[in-house]
C-alpha positions in Angstrom: 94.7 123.6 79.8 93.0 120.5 78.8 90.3 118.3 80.6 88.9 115.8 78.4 86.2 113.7 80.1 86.1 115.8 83.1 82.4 116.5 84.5 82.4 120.3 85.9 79.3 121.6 88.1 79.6 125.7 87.9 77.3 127.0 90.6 76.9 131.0 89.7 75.5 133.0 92.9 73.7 136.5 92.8 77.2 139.1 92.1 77.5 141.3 89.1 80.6 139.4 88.8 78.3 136.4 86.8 79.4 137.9 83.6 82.6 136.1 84.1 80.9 133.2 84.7 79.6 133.3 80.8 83.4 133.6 80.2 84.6 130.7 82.1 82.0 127.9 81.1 83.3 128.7 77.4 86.5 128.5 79.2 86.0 125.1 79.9 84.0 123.7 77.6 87.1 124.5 75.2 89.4 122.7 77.7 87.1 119.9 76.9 84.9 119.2 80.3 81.2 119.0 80.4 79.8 121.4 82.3 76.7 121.5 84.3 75.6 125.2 85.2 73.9 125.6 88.5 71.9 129.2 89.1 70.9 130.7 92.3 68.1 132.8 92.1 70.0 135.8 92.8 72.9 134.5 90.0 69.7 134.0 87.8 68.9 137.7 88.0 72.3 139.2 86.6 72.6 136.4 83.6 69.9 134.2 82.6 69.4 130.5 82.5 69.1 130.7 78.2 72.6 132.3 78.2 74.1 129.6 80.2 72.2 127.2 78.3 73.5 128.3 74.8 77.2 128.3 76.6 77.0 124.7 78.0 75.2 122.9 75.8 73.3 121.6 78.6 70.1 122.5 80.6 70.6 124.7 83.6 69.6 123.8 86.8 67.7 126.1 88.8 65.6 124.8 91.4 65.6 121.9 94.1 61.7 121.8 93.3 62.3 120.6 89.4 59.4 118.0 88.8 61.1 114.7 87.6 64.7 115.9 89.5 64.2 115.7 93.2 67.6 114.2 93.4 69.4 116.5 91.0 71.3 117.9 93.8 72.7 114.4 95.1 73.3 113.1 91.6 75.7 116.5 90.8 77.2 116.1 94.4 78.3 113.1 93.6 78.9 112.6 89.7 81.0 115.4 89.3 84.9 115.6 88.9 84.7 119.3 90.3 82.0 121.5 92.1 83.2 125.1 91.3 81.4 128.4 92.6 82.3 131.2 90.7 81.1 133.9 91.4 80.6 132.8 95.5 79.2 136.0 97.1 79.4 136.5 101.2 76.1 135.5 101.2 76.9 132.0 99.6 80.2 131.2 101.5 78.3 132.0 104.8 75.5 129.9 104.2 77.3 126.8 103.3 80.0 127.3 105.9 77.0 126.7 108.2 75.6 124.1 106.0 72.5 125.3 105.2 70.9 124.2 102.5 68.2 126.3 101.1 68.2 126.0 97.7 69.8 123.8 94.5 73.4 124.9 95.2 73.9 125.0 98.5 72.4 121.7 98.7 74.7 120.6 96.0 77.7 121.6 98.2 76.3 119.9 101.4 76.2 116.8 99.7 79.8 116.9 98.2 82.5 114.9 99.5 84.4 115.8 96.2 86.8 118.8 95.4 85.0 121.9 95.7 86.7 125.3 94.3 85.4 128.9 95.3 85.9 131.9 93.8 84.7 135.0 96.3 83.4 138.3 94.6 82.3 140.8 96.6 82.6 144.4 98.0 86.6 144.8 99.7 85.4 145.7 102.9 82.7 142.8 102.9 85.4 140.5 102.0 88.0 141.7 104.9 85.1 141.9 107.7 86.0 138.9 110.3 82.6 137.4 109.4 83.7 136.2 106.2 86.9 135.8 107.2 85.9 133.1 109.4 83.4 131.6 107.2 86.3 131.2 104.3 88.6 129.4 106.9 85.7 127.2 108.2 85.5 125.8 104.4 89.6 126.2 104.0 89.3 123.8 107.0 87.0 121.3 105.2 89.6 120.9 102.2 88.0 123.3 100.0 90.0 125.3 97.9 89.6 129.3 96.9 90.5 131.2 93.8 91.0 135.2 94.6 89.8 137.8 95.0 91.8 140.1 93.2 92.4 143.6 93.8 91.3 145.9 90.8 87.7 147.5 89.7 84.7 147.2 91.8 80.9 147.6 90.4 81.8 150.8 92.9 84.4 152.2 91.4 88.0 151.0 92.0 90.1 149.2 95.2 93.1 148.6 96.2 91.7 145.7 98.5 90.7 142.7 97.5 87.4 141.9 96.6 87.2 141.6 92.9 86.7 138.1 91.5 89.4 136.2 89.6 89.7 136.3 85.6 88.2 133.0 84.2 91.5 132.4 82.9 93.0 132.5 86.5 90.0 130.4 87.7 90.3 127.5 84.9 93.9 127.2 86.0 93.2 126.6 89.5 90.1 124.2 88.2 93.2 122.0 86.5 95.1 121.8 89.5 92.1 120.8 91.7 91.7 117.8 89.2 94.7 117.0 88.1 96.8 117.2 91.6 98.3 113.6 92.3 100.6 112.0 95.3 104.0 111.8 93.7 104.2 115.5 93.4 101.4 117.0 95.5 103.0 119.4 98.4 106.8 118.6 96.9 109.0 121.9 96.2 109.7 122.3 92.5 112.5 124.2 91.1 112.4 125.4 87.0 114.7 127.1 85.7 114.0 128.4 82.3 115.3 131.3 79.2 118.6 132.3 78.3 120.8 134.6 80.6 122.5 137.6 79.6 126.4 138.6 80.1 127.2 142.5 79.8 129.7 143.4 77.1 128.9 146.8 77.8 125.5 148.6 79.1 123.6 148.1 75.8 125.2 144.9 74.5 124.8 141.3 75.5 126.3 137.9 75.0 123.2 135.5 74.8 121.4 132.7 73.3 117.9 131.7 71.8 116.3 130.2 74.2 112.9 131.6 74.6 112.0 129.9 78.1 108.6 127.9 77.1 110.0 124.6 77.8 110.8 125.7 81.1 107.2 127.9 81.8 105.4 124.8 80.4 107.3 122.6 82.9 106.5 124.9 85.8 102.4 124.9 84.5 102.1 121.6 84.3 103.9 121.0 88.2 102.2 123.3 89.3 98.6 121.6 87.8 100.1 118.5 89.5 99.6 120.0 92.8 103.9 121.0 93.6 104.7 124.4 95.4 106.9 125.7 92.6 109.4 128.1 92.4 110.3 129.7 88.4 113.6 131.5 88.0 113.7 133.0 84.4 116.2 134.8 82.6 115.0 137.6 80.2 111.8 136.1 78.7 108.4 137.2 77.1 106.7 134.8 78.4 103.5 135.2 80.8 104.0 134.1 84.5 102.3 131.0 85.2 99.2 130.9 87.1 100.3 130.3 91.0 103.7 130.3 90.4 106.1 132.0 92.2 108.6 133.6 89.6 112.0 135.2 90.3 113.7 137.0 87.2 117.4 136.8 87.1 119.8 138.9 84.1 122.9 136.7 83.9 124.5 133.4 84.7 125.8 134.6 88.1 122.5 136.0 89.1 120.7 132.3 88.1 123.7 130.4 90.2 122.8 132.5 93.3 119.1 132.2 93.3 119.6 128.2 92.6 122.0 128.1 95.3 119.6 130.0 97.6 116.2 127.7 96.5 118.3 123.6 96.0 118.6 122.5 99.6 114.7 123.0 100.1 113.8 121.9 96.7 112.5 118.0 96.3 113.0 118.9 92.5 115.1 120.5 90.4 114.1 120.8 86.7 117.5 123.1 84.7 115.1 124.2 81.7 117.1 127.1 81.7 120.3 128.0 79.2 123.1 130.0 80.8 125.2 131.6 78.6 128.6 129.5 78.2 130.9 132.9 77.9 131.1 136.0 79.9 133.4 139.1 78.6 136.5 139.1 80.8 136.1 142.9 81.3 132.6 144.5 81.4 132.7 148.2 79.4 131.2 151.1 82.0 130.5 153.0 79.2 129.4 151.6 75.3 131.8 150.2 72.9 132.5 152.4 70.5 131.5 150.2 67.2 135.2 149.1 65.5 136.2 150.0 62.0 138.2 147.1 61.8 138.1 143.2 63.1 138.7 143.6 66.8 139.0 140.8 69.2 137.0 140.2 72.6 138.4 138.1 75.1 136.0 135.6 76.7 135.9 133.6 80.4 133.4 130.5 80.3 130.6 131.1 83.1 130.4 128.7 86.2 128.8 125.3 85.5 125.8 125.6 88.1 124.7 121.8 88.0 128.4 121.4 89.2 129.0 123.5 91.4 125.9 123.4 93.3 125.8 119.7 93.4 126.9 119.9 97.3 124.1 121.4 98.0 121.2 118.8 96.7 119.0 117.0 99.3 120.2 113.3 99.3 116.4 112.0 98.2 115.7 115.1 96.2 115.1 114.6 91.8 117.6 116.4 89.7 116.6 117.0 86.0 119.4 118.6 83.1 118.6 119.6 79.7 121.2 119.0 77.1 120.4 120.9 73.6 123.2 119.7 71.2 124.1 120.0 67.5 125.2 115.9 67.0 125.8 112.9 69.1 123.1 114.7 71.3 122.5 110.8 73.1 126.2 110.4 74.1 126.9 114.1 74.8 123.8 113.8 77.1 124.7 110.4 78.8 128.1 111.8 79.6 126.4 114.5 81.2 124.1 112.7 82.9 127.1 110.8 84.3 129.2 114.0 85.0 127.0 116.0 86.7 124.8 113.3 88.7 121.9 113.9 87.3 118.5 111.2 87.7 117.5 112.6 84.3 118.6 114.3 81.1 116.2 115.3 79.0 118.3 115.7 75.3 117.3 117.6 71.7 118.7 118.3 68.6 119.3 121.8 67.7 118.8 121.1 64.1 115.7 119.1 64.1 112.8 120.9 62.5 110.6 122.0 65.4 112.6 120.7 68.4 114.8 123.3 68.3 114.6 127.0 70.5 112.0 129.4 69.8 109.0 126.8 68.6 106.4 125.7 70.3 107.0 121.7 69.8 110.0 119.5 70.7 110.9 115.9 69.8 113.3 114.8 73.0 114.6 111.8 74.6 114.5 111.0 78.0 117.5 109.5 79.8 116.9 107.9 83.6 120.5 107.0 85.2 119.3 103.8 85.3 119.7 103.2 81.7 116.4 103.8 80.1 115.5 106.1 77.6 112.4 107.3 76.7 111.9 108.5 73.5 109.2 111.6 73.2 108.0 111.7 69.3 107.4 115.4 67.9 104.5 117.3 70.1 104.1 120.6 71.8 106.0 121.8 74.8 103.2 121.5 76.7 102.5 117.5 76.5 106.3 117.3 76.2 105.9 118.8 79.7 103.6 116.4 81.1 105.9 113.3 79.8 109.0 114.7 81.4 107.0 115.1 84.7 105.7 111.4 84.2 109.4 110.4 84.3 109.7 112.5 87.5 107.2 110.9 89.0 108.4 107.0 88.4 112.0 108.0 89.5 110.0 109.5 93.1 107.7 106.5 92.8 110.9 104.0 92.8 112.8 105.8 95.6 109.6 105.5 97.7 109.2 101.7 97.5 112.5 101.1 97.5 113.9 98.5 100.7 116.1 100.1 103.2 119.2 98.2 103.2 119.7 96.5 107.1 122.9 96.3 108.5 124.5 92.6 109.1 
């Protein structure tokens, strides 16, 4: 997560759940954003003012009676990027869903026209009673966004109700996507497909390859952060699930064509990260192979081509994306395939290049629009390599948008 430049105001209200708070401003502050803590007198009575101060690097605001800042509260309304209440108690959601405005931060939030992120902590059943059920949906209804709870430990003990505030690492993601949300793919379906799949020679051996999914889990981040509802389906893969992602795991090729099939006609993008295996055994042991004493041959079927043989099955206006990983010629291999398979863009790699291989954290690709162009990407991590892929997306959605109907006659 990175926010360079981004101004943050953190209002922390009286729950033991403040701690996290602590956690979160670091959180942030290593993201890069400035961050401007704001502390109710009841938040000021779990964690002090001094410890916020040392974790900011900034004063802490606690008062709307501050000689020489009687207009601290307009000034943060309106300066900052984000207004983010973590942890927001029932007391603190109902008073600003009524707008009252009593002390610093609730007179922050009645001033802001801004984004405004909450993160409810409190007791399960305070949480579920129609009181703050109703407050919650007055400020859903006002375009504020919420974070949690989570089920899990209690100051009371444990619940299997929600109740229990968000991890910071939960929060900062959502804090990206409040800022970093944009038109092109804000409220658009997103389809990733990431990892290798996995074709049963027998019920303990595989036929595979190396891909390790992060290009495809960094894709589904960063459209995510970018505001898209979006939709992971992952072959066999240690990586973590993305923050407000919907995953679906899948085993082999045929399992990956069937959820793909199932999720392209409501998808405005596609994004084929993944690498299905090319060969499938022709027959599937029951039982395990015993190991050969000799050379032994193993007849192979390729698997079905799911960019093909879904293609019927595309949205005319939706954005399809194929990855081509080669070993040579990986521009000409990729603009055939681009051609072949109808795709808007191919996103190509070498195999053999030092760190834009599988299993590495950078990649060095070039990006090919059916127009022509090609984008070349120099050597970075998957994450930024991420964010320039989706900049692609973005101008081939922005060009279909502004493009002239034809007329007839």
């Amino acid at each position: 997560m990175r926010l360079p430049g981004r101004h943050v105001v953190l209002g922390v209200s009286g729950g033991i759940a403040a701690y996290k708070s602590c956690i979160l401003v670091r959180r942030l502050r290593e993201a890069g954003a400035t961050v401007d803590v704001v502390l109710s007198r009841g938040g000021a009575r779990f964690v002090g003012p001094l410890t916020f101060e040392a974790l900011s690097g900034r004063p802490v605001a606690t008062s709307l009676w501050t000689p020489g800042a009687a207009l601290s509260h307009i000034r943060l309304a309106q300066q900052a990027d984000l207004v983010l209440v973590a942890p927001a108690t029932a007391n603190l959601i109902a008073r600003a869903a009524l707008g009252i405005s009593d002390d610093l931060l609730t007179a922050i939030l009645l001033a802001r026209t801004g984004p405004v992120l909450v993160a409810p902590a409190m007791n399960d059943r305070m949480f579920d009673h129609p009181t703050t059920q109703a407050n919650i949906a007055a400020l859903l209804a006002r375009g504020w966004v919420t974070v949690g709870p989570d089920v899990g430990s209690l100051a009371e003990g444990d619940s299997e109700a929600p109740g229990r505030m968000s991890e910071p690492e939960t929060i900062l993601a959502h804090a990206g996507r409040c800022l970093d949300r944009r038109p092109p793919l804000n409220g658009r379906r997103v389809l990733v497909t990431a990892g290798p799949t996995r074709e049963a020679l027998d019920p303990v051996r595989v036929l595979t390859n190396r891909s390790s999914g992060k290009m495809g889990y960094r894709l589904a981040e960063a459209a995510w952060r970018r505001g898209a509802d979006v939709t992971l389906v992952s072959g066999p893969s240690s990586q973590v699930d993305p923050v407000g992602v919907e995953v679906r795991r899948v085993e082999s090729t045929a399992d990956l064509h069937r959820e793909v099939s199932a999720l392209l006609p409501s998808s405005d993008v596609l994004m084929m990260a993944a690498a299905p295996a090319d060969f499938q055994p022709v027959e599937s042991a029951p039982l395990k192979r015993p190991k050969p004493e000799q050379e032994t041959m193993l007849a192979l079927r390729p698997t079905k081509d799911i960019l093909s043989s879904t293609r019927e099955l595309r949205r005319g206006d939706a954005v399809m994306v194929g990855f081509a990983l080669e070993t040579g010629g990986a521009i000409e291999k990729a603009r055939r395939k681009l051609e072949a398979k109808a795709m808007d863009l191919v996103v190509v790699n070498d195999a053999l290049e030092p760190g834009a291989g599988v299993e590495v954290d950078t990649n060095r690709v070039v990006i090919l629009h059916r127009t022509g162009e090609a984008k070349t990407v120099p050597l970075q991590s998957k994450t930024d390599i991420a964010e320039a892929i989706l900049d692609e997306v973005e101008v081939v959605i922005g060009r279909r948008a502004s493009a002239v109907p034809e007329t007839a006659g």
